[in-house]
C-alpha positions in Angstrom: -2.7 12.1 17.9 0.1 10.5 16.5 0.6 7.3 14.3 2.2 5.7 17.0 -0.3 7.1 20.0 -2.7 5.4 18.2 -0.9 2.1 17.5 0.0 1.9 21.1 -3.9 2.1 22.3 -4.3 -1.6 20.7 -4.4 -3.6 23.9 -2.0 -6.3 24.1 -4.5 -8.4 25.6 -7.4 -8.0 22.6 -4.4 -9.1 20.0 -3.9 -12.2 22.1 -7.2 -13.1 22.5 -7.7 -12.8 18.5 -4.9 -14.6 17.8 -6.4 -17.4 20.6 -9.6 -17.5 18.3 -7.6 -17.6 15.2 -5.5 -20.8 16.5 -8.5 -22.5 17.7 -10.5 -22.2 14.7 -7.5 -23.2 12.5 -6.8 -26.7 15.2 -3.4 -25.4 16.2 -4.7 -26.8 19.6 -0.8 -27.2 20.8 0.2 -23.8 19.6 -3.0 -22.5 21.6 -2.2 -24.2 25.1 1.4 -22.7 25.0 -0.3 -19.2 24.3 -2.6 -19.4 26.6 -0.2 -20.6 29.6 2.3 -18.1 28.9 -0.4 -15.0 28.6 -1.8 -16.2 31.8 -4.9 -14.8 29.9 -7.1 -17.4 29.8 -7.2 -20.7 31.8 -8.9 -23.6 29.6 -10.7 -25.5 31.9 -11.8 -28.1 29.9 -8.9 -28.8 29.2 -7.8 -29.3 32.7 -10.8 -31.6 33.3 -10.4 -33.5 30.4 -6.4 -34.0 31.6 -7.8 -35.0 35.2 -10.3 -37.4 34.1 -8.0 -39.4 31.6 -5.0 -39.3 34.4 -2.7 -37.5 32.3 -1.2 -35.8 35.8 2.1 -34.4 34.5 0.4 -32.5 31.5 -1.9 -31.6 33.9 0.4 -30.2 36.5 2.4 -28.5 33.6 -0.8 -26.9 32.6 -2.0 -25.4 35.8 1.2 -23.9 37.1 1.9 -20.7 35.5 -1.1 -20.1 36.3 -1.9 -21.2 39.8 2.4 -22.0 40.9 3.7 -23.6 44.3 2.3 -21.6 47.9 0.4 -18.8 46.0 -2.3 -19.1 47.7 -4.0 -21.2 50.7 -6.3 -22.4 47.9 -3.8 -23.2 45.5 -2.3 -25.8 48.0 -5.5 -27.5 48.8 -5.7 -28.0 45.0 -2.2 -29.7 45.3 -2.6 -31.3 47.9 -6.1 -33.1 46.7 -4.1 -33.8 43.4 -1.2 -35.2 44.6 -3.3 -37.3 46.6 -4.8 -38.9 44.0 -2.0 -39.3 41.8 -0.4 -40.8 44.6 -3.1 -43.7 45.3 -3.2 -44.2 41.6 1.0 -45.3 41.1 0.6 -47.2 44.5 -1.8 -49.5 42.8 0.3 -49.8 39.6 4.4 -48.6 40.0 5.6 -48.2 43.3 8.5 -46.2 42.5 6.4 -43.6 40.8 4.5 -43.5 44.0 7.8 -42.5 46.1 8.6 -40.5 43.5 5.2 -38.4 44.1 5.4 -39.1 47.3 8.8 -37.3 48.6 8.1 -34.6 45.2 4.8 -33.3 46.6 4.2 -34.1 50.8 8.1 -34.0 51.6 8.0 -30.9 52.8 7.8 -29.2 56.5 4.3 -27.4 56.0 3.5 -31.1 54.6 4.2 -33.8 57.3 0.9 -35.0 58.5 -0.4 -35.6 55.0 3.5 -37.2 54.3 3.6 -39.8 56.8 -0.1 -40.6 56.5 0.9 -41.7 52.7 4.4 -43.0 53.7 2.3 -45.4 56.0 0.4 -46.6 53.0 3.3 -47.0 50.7 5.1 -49.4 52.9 1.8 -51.3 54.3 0.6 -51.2 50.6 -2.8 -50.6 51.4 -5.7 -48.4 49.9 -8.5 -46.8 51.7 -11.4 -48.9 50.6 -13.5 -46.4 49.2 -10.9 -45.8 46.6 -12.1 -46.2 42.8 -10.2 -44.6 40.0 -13.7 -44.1 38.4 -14.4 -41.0 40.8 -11.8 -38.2 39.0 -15.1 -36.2 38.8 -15.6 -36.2 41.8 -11.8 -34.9 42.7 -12.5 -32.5 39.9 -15.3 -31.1 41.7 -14.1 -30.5 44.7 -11.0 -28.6 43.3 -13.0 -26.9 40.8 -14.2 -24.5 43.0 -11.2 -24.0 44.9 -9.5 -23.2 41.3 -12.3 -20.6 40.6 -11.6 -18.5 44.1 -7.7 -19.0 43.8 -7.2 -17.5 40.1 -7.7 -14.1 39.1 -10.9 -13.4 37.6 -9.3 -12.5 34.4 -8.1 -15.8 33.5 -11.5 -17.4 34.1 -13.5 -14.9 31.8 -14.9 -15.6 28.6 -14.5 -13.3 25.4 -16.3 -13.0 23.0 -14.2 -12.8 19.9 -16.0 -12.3 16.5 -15.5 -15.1 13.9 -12.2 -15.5 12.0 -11.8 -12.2 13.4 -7.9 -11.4 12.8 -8.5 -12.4 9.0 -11.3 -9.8 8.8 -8.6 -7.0 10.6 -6.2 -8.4 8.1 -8.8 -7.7 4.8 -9.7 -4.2 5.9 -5.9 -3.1 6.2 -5.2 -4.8 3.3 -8.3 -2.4 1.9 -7.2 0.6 3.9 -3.7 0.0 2.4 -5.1 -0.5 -1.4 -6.7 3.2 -1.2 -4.2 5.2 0.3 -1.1 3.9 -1.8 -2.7 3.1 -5.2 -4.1 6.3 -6.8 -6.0 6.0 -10.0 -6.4 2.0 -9.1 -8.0 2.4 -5.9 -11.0 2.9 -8.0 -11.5 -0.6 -9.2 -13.6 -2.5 -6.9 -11.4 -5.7 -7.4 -7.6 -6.0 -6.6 -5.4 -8.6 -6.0 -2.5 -8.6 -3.1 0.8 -11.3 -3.2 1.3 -10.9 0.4 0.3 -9.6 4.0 4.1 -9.5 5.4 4.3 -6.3 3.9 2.4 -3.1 2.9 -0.1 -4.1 -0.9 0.5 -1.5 -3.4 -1.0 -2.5 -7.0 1.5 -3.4 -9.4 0.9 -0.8 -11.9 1.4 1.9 -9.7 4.6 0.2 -8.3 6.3 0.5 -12.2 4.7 4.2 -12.2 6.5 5.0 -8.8 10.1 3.6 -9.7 9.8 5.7 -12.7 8.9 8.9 -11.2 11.5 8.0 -8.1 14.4 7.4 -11.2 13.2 10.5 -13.2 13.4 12.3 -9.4 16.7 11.2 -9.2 17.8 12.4 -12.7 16.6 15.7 -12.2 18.4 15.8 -9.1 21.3 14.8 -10.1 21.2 17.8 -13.3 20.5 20.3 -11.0 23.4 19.4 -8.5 26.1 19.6 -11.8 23.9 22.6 -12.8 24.9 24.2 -9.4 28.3 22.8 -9.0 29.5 24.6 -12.8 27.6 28.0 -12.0 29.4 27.8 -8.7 32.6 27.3 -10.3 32.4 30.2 -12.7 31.1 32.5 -10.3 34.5 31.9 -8.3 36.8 32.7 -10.8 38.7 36.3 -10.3 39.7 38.5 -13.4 43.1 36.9 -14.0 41.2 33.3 -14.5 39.0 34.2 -16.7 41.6 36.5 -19.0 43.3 33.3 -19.2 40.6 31.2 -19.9 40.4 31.4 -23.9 36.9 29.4 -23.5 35.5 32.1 -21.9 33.3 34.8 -24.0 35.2 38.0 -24.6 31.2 39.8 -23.6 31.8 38.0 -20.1 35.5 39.7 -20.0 34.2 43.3 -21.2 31.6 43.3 -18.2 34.4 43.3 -15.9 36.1 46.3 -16.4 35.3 49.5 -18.3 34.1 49.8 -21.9 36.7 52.3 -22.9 39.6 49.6 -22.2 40.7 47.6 -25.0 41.4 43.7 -23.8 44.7 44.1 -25.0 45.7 46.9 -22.2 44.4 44.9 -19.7 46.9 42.1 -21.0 49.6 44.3 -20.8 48.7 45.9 -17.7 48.6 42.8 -16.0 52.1 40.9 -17.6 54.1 44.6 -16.5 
């Protein structure tokens, strides 16, 4: 299996949930609501609660929809429906323009009109059902509780387990794995020290060793390519070339031609 076979068998979903555990322990609480609404991995229900029962309807609504969104489900608009409701009977009491607002926003549709002109009857006799109190949110909470539990998929209402500080304890054994595989003779110390996690540790010393054995590398490269290039060039010369050549050894010359030949025949020979 390859390097990147294997990389690619880390679920997606695992990293998320260890980052999740690594924001919540650390009280990026902000950080960790945007993560979890965009995975669609985990639905916080305490946090909904804790929205519903201190009124904070629009962070509430913005927190439930990606995960439960308009006429998915027959559940889902029961859950609407009871919280629009609510949040309607709660601006009638106190800004009447926010209740219209709610009011034409959540019922003023066709699959809506009973439950619209039932409120719209309210908003312009400004009256309340008596057994209205704002002190019952639990009880609206319970009743769309369970409606919440059968509309979303079981995955986003399960709880991992994620081990403690668990993507600092990944991060400390790669750092480890990365400490013995690049750092030779030093990976034999017990204690090291690492600058940074944004890239691959290698111990210091070793880094000096490497850029010298990487420059004397390139050295040696570099005398073996003019090595080649000047053997090349002699080895293209023809007899003329190197007659002419007064640098070149008069042994070379001999080894050309036969022993019995003086040089200065062959100079003649070759000016007739």
């Amino acid at each position: 299996m390859t390097h990147d076979e294997k990389v690619e068998d880390i679920k997606d979903e695992e990293v998320i949930l260890v980052i999740m555990e690594y924001l919540k322990r650390r009280g990026h609480t902000k950080v960790l609501r945007e993560l979890e609404m965009s995975s669609k991995l985990q639905f916080n229900l305490r946090y909904f609660k804790e929205n519903l029962l201190k009124g904070r309807w629009d962070e509430l609504y913005r927190y439930l929809h990606p995960f439960l969104p308009w006429n998915a489900s027959k559940e889902g608009d029961e859950v609407y429906n009871l919280l629009g409701r609510r949040r309607f009977l709660e601006a009638l009491q106190e800004n009447r323009d926010k209740a219209a607002q709610i009011l034409n926003l959540e019922f003023g549709r066709a699959d809506q009109i009973e439950t619209y002109e039932e409120l719209k009857k309210m908003y312009v006799n400004r009256s309340i059902p008596n057994d209205f109190k704002r002190e019952e949110r639990m009880e609206l909470f319970n009743s769309v509780n369970q409606l919440i539990k059968t509309a979303l998929p079981m995955r986003s209402l399960k709880t991992f387990n994620v081990a403690e500080d668990r993507l600092k304890t990944l991060l400390h054994q790669a750092v480890e794995f990365q400490h013995l595989k690049n750092c030779g003779e030093e990976k034999r110390e017990k204690k090291f020290e690492y600058k940074t996690i944004l890239e691959d540790h290698i111990c210091p010393g070793v880094s000096k060793r490497k850029m010298r054995e990487e420059k004397n590398n390139e050295s040696n490269n570099n005398n073996n390519q003019t090595t080649e290039s000047e053997h090349s060039k002699k080895k293209s010369k023809n007899p003329t070339e190197i007659v002419q050549d007064s640098s070149v050894d008069r042994n070379i010359l001999d080894s050309f031609f036969d022993d019995d030949l003086p040089l200065e025949s062959l100079t003649n020979k070759e000016k007739g």
